[in-house]
Each structure stands twice: as C-alpha cells, then as structure tokens.
VMD Tcl script that builds the backbone (N, CA, C; Angstrom):
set m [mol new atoms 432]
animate dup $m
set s [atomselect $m all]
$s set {name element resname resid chain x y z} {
  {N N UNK 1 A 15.395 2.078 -1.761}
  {CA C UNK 1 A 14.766 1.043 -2.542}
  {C C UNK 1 A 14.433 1.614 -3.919}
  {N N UNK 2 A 14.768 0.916 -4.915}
  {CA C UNK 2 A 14.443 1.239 -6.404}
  {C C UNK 2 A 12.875 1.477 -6.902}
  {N N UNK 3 A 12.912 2.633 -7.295}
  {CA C UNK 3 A 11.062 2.889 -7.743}
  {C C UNK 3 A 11.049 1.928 -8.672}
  {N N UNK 4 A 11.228 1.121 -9.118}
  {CA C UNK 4 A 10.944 0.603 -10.472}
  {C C UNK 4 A 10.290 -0.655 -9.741}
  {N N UNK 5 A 10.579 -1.053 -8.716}
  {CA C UNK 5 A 9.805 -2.604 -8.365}
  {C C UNK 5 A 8.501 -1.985 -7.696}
  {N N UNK 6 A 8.302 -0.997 -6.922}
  {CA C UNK 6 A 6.585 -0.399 -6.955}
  {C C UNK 6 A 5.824 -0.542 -7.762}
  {N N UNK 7 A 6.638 0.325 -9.193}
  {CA C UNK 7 A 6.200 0.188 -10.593}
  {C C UNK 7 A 5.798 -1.144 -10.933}
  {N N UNK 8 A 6.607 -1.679 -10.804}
  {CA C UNK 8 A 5.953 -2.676 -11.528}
  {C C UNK 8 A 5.541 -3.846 -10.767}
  {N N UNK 9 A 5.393 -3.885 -9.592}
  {CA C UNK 9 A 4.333 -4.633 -8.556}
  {C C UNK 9 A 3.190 -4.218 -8.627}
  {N N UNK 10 A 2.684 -2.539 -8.685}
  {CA C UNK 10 A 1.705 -2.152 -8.873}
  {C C UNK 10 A 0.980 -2.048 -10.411}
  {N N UNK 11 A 1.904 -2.440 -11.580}
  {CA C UNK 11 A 1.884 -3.375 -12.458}
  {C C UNK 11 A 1.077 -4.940 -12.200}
  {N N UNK 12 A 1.806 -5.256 -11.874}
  {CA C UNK 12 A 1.158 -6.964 -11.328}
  {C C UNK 12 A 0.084 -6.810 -10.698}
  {N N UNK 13 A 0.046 -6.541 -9.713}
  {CA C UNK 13 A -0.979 -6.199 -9.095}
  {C C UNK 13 A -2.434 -5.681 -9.947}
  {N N UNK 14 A -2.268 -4.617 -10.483}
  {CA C UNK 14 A -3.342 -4.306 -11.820}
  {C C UNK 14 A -3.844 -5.671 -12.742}
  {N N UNK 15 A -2.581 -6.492 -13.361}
  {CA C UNK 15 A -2.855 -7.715 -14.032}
  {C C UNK 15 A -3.500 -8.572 -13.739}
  {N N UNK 16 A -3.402 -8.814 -12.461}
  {CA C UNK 16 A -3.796 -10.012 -11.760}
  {C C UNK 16 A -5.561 -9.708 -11.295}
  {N N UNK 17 A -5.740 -8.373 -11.243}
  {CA C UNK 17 A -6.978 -8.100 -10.451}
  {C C UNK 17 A -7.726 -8.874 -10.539}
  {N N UNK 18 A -8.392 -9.460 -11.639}
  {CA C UNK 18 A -9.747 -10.501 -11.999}
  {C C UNK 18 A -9.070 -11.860 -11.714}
  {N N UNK 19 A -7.711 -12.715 -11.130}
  {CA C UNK 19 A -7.434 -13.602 -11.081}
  {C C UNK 19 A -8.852 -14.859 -9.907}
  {N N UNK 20 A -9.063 -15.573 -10.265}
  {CA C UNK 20 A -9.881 -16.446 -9.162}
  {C C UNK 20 A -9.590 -16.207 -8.051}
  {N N UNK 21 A -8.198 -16.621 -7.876}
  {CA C UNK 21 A -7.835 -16.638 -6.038}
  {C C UNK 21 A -6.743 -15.723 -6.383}
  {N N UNK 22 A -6.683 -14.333 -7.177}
  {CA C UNK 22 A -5.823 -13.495 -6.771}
  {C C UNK 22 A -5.773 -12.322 -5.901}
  {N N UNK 23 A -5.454 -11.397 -5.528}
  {CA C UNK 23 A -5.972 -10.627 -4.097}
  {C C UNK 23 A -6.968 -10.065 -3.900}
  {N N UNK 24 A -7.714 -9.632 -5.289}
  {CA C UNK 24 A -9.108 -9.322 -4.882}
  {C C UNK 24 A -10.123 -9.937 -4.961}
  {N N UNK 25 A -9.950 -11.401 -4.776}
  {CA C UNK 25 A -10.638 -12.613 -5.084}
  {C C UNK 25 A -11.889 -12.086 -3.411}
  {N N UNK 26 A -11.880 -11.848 -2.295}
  {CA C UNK 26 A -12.700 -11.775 -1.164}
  {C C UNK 26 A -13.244 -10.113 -0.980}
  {N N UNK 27 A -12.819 -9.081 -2.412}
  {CA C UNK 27 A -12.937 -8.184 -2.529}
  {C C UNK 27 A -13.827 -7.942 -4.534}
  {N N UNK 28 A -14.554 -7.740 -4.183}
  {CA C UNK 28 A -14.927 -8.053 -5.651}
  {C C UNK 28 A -15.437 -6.227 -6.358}
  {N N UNK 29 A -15.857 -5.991 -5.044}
  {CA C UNK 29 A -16.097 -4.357 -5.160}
  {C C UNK 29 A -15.095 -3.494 -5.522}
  {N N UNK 30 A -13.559 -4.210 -5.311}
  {CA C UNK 30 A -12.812 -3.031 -5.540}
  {C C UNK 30 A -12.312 -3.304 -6.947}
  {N N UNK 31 A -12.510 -4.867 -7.629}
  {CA C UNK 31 A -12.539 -4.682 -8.617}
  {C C UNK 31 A -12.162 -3.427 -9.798}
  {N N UNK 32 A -13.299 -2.851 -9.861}
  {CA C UNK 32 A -13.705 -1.580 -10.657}
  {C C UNK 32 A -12.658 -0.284 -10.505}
  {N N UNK 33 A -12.621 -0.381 -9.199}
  {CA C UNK 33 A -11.720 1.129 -8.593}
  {C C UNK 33 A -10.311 0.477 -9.229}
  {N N UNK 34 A -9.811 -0.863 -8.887}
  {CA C UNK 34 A -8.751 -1.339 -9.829}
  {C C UNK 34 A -8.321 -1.197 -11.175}
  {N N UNK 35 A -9.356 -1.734 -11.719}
  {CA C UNK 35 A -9.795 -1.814 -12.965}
  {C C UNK 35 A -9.372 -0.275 -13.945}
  {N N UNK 36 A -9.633 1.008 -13.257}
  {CA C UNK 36 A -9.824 2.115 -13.445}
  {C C UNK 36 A -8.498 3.016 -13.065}
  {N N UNK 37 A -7.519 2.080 -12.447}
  {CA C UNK 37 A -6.492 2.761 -11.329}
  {C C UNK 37 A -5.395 3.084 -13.225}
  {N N UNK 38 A -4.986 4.621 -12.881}
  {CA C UNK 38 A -3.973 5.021 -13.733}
  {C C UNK 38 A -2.644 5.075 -13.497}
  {N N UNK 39 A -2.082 4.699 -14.183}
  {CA C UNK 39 A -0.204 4.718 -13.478}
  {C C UNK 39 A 0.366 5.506 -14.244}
  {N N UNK 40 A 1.064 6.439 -12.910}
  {CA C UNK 40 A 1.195 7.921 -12.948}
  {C C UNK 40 A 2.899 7.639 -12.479}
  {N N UNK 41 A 3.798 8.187 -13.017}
  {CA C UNK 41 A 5.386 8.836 -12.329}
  {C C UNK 41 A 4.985 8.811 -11.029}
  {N N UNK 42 A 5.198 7.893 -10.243}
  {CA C UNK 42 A 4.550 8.661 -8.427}
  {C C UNK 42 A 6.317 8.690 -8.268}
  {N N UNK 43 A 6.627 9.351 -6.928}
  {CA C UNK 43 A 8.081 9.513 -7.219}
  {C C UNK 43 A 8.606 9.705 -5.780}
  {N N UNK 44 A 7.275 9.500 -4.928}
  {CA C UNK 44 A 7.883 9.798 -3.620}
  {C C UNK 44 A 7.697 8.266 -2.880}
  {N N UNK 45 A 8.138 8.108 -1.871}
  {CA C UNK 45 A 7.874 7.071 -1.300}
  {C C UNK 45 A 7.218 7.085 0.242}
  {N N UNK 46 A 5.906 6.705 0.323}
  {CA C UNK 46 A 5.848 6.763 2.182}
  {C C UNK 46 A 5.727 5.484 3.153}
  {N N UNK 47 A 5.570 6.060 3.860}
  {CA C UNK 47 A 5.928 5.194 5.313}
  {C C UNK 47 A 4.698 5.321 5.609}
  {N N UNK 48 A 3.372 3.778 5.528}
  {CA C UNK 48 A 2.564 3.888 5.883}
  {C C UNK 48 A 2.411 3.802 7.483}
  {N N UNK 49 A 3.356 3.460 8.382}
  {CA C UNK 49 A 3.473 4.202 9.735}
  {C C UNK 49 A 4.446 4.885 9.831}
  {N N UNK 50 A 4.439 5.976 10.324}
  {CA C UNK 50 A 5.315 7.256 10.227}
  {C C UNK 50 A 6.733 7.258 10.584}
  {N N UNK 51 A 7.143 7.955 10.207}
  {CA C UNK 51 A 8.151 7.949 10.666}
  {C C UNK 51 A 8.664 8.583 12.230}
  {N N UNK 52 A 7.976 9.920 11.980}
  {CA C UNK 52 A 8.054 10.832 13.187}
  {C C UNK 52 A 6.165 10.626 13.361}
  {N N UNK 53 A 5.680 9.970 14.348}
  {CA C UNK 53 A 4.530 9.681 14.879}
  {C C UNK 53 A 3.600 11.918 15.357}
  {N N UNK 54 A 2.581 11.774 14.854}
  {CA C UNK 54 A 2.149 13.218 15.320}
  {C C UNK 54 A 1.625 12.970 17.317}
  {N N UNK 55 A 1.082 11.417 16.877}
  {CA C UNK 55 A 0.316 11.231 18.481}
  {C C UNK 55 A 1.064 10.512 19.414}
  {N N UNK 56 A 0.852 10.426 20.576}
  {CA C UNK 56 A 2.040 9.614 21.312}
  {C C UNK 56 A 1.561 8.462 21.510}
  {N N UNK 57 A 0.400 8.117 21.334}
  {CA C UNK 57 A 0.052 6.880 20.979}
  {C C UNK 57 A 0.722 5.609 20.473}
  {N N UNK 58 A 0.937 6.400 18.960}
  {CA C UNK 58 A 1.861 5.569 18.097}
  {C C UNK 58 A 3.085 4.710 18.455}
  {N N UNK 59 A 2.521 3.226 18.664}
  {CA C UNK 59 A 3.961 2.984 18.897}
  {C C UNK 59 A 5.641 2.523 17.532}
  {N N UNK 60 A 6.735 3.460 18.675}
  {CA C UNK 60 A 7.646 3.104 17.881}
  {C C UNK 60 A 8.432 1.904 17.545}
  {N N UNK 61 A 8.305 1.877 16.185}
  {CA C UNK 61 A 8.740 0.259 15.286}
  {C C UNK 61 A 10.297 0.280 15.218}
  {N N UNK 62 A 10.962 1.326 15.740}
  {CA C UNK 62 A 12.492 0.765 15.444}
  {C C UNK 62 A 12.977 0.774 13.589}
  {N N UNK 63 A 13.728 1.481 13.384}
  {CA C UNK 63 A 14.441 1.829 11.704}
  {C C UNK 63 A 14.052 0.399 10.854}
  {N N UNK 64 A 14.714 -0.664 11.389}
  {CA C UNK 64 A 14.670 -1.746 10.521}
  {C C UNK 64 A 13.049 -2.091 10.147}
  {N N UNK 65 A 12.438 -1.662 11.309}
  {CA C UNK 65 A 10.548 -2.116 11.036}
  {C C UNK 65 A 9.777 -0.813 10.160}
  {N N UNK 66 A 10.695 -0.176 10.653}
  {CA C UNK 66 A 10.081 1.300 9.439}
  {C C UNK 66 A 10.198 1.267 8.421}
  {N N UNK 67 A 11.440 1.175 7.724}
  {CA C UNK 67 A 11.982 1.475 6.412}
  {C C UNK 67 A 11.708 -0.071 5.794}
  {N N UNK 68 A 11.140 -1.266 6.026}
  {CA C UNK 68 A 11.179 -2.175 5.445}
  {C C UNK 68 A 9.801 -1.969 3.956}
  {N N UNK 69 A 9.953 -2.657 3.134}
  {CA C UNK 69 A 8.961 -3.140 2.557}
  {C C UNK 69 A 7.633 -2.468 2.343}
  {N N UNK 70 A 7.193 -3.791 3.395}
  {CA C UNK 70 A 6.033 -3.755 3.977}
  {C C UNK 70 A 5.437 -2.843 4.493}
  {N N UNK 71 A 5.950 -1.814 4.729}
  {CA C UNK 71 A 5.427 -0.579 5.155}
  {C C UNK 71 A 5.485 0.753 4.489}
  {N N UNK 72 A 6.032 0.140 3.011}
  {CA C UNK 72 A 6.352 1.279 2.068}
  {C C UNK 72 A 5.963 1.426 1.149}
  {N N UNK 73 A 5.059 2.803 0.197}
  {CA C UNK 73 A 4.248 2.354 -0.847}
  {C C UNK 73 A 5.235 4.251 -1.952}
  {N N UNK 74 A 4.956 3.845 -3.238}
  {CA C UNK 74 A 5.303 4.831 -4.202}
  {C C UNK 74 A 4.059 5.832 -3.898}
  {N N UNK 75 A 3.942 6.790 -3.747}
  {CA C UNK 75 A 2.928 7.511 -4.386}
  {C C UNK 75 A 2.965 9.240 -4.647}
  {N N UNK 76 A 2.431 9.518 -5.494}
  {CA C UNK 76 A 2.493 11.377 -5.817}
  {C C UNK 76 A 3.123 12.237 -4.956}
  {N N UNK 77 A 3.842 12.943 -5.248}
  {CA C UNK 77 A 4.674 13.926 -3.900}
  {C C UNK 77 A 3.714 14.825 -3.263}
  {N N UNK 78 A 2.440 15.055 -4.564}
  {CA C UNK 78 A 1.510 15.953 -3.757}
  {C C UNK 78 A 0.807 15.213 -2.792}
  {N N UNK 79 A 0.463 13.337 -2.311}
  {CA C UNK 79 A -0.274 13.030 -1.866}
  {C C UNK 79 A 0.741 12.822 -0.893}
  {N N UNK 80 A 1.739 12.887 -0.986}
  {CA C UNK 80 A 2.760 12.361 0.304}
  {C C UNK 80 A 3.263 13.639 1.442}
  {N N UNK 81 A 2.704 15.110 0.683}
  {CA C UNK 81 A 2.823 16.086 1.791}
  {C C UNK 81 A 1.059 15.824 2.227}
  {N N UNK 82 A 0.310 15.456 1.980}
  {CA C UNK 82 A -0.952 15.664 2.905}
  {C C UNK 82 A -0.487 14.540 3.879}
  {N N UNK 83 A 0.012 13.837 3.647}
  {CA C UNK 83 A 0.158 12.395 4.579}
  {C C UNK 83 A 1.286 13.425 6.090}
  {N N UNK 84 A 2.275 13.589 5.852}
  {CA C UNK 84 A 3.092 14.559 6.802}
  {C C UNK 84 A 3.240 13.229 7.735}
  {N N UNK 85 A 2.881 13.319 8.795}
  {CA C UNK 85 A 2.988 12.422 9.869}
  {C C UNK 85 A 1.845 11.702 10.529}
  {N N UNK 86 A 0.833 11.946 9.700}
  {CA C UNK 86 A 0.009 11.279 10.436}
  {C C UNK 86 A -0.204 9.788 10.760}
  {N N UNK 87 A -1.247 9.231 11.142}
  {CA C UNK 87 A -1.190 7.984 12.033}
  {C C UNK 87 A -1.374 6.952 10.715}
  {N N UNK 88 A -1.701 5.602 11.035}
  {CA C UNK 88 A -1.724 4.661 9.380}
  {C C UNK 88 A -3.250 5.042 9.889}
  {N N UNK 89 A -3.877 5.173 10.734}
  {CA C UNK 89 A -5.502 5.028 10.852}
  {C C UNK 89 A -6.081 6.951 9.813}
  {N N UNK 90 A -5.552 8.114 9.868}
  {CA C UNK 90 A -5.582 8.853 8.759}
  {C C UNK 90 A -5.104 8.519 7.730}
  {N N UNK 91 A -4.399 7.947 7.393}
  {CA C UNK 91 A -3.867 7.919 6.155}
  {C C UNK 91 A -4.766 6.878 5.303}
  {N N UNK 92 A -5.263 5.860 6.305}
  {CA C UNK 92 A -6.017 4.959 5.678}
  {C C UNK 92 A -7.583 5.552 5.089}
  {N N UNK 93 A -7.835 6.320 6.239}
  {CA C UNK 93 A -8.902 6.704 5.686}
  {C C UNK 93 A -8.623 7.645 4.246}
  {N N UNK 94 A -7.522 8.409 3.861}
  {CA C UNK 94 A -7.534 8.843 2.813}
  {C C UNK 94 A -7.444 7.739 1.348}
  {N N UNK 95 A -7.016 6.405 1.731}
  {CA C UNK 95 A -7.463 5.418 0.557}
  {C C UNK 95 A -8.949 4.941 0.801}
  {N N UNK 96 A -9.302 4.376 1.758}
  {CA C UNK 96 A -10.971 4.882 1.834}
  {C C UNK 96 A -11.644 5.606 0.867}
  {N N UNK 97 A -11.022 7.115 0.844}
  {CA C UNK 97 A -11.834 8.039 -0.189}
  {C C UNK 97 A -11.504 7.899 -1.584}
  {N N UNK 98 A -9.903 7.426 -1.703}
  {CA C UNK 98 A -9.617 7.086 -3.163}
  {C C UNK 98 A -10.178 6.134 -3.564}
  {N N UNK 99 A -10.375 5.131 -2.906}
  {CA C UNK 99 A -10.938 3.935 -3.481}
  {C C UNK 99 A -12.589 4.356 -4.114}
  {N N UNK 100 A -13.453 4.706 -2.812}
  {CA C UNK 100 A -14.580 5.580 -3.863}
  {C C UNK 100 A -15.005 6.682 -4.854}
  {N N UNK 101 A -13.604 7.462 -4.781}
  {CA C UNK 101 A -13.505 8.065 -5.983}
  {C C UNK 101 A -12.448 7.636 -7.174}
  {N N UNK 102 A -12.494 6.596 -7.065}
  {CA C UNK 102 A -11.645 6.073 -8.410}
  {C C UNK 102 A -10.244 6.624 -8.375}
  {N N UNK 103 A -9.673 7.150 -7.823}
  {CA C UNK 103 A -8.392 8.136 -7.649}
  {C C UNK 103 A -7.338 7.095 -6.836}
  {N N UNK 104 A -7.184 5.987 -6.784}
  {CA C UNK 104 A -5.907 5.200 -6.085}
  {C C UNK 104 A -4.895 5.649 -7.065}
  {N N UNK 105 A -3.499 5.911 -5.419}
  {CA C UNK 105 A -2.453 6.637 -6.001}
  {C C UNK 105 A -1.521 5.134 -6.706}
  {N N UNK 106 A -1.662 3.946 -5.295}
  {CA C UNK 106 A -0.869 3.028 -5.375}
  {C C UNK 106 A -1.307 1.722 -5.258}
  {N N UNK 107 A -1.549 0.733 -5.929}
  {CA C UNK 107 A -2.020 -0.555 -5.564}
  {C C UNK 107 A -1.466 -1.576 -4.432}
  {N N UNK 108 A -0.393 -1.458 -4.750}
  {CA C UNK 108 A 0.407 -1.845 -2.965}
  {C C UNK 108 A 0.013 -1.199 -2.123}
  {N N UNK 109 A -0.678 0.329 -1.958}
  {CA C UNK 109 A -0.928 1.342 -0.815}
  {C C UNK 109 A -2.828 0.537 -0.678}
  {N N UNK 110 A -3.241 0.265 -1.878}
  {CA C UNK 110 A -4.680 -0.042 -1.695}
  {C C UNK 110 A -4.416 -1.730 -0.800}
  {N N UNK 111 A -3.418 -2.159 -1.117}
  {CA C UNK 111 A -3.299 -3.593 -0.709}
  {C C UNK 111 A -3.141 -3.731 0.694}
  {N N UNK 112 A -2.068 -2.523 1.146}
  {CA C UNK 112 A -2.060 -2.343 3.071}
  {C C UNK 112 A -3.344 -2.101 3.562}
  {N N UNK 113 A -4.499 -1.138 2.640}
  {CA C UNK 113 A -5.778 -1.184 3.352}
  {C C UNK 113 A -6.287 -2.107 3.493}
  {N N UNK 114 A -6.416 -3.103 2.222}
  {CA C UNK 114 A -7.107 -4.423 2.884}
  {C C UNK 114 A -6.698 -5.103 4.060}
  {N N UNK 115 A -5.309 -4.956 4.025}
  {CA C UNK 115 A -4.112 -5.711 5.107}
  {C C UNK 115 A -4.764 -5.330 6.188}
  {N N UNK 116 A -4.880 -3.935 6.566}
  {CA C UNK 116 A -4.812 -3.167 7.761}
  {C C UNK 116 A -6.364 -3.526 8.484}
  {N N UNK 117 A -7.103 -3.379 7.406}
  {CA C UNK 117 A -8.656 -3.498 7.922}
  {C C UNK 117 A -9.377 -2.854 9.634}
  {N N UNK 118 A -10.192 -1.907 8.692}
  {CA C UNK 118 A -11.117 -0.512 9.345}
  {C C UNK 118 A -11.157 -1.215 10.861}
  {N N UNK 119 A -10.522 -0.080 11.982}
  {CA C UNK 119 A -11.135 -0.112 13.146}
  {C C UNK 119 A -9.534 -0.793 13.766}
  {N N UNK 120 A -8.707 -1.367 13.596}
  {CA C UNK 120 A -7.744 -2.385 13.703}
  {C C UNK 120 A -6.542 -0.955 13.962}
  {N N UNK 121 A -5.337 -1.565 13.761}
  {CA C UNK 121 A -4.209 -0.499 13.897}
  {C C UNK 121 A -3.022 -1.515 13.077}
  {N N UNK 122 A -1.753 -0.487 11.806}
  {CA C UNK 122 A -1.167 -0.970 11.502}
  {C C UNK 122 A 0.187 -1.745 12.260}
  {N N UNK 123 A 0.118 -2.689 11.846}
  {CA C UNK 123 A 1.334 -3.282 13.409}
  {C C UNK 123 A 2.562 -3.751 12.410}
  {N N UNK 124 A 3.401 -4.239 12.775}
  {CA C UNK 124 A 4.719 -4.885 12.274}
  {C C UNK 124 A 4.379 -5.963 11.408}
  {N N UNK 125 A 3.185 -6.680 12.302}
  {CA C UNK 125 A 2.643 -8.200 11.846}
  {C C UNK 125 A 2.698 -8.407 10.535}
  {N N UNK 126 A 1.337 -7.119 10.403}
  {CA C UNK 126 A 0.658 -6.968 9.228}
  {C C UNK 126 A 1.384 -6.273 8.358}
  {N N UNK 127 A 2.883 -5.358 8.686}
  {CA C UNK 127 A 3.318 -5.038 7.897}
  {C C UNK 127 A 4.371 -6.361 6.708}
  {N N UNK 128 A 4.635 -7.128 7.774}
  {CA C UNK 128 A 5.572 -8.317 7.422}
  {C C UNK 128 A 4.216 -9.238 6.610}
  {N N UNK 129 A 3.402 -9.293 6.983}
  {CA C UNK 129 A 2.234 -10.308 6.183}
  {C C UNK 129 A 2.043 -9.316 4.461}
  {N N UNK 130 A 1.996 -8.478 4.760}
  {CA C UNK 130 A 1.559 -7.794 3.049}
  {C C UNK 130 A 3.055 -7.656 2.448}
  {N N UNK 131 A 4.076 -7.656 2.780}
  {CA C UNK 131 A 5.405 -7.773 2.608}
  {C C UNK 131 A 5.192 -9.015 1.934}
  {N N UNK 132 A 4.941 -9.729 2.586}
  {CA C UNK 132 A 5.454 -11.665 2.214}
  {C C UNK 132 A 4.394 -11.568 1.048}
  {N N UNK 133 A 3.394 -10.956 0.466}
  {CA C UNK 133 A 2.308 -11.151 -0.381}
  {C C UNK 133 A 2.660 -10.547 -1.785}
  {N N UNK 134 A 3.570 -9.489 -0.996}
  {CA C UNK 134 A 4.062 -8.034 -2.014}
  {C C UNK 134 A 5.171 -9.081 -2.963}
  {N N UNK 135 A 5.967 -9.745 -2.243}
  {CA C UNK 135 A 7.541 -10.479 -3.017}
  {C C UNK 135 A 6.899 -11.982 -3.002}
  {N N UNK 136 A 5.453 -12.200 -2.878}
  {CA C UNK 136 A 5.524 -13.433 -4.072}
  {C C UNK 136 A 5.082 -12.605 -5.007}
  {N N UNK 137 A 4.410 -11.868 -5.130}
  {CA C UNK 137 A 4.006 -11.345 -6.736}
  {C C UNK 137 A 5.280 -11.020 -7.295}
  {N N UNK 138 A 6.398 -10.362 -7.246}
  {CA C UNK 138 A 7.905 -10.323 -7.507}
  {C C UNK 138 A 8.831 -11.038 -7.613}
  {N N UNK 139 A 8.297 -12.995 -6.684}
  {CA C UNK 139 A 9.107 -13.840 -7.362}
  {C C UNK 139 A 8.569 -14.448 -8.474}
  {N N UNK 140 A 7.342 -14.229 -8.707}
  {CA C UNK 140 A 7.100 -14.637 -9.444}
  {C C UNK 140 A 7.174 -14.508 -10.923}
  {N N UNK 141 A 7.738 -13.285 -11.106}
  {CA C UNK 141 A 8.382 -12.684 -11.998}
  {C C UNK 141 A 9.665 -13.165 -13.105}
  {N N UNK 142 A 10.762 -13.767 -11.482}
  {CA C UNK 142 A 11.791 -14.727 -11.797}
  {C C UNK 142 A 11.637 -15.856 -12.145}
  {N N UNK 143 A 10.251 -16.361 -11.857}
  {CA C UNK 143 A 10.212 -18.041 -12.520}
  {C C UNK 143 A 9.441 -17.944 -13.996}
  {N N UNK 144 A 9.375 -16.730 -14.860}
  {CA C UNK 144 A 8.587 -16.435 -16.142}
  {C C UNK 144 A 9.844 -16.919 -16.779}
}
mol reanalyze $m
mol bondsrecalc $m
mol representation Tube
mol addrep $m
C-alpha cells in the first residue's frame, strides 16, 4: 500500500479535528493532543494485530484480514520495533501514553484507539468499521 494515502489521511484527519460531527466530535479531550500532533517521514507500516501473535490467545485473522486497511497504520521505524509482536491490547496502551504525552506517531493509529476502546479486544469488526471511516475521509477527497 502507498505511504502517501496515510500521509495524507493523517493529513485530513488533523484538518478536520475541530469539525462539529467530525471524529473527535464525542472526544473533545483529545482535541489538544491532535491539535499538537507533528507529521514526521514515518516510513514503516504496522499491523495493529500482529502478524506473528507473541500469545496464543490471539486469534488468527487469516492474510486478507491482516494486511487490509483497517488494520494498518504508518508510523516511525523506531516505534514499529518496540511494537515487535505484541498483542493490539500492548500496543494500545502505548497510544494511551502518546496521547498524554503529546507524542502521537499516527492519527489513523490514534483513530483505531478510539475504535478499539480500553478493556475490549481488536477484532476484524472493528477493524472493517475504522476502515469504512478511514476511505470516507479519502473519498472525499475525489468529490473536491
């Protein structure tokens, strides 16, 4: 998949922040951490559920549910070796901490946290629901 539509979803995404009913319309706190988010060359791409699972827990999504979309965010190569394999429930908590330290790598990656929401587990569902959210902000592009 082409880095350039991350780029610039996580573009849109930035624009839109203060919209009435735009995604952080039921989030008003993250506002600020938005507001503040810097766009950086990120250059790697991850798999907010793993690819190779560390726990056996994890259940497996099958290539086509992995590699889609919805389950894929740009971010720093240095933040994508701490990630390694862990579960979406670590990884989430590491946007958790970005979000309160002002440090979000990816706004699509901050957007699966809302998706995912604390205590829950990332599923296909929810990967296909922030997917469908991710490419209207991208069609919307085509009707400018």
């Amino acid at each position: 998949m082409e880095r350039y539509w991350f780029w610039r979803l996580d573009y849109e995404l930035w624009e839109h922040r203060n919209d009435e009913s735009g995604w952080l319309k039921d989030y008003p706190a993250l506002k600020d951490a938005v507001s503040r988010y810097v766009f950086r060359v990120n250059r790697s791409i991850e798999h907010l559920h793993p690819q190779t699972p560390t726990d056996s827990k994890s259940d497996a999504w099958g290539e086509d549910n992995l590699h889609r979309f919805g389950n894929l965010a740009m971010i720093s190569a240095a933040f994508n070796s701490t990630q390694s394999n862990e579960s979406a429930g670590v990884k989430m908590e590491r946007i958790h901490h970005q979000v309160e330290t002002s440090q979000l790598q990816s706004l699509k990656m901050l957007h699966m946290w809302i998706t995912y929401k604390e205590g829950e587990t990332w599923t296909v569902d929810k990967a296909d629901s922030h997917e469908q959210v991710m490419y209207s902000y991208l069609q919307k592009l085509n009707n400018q």
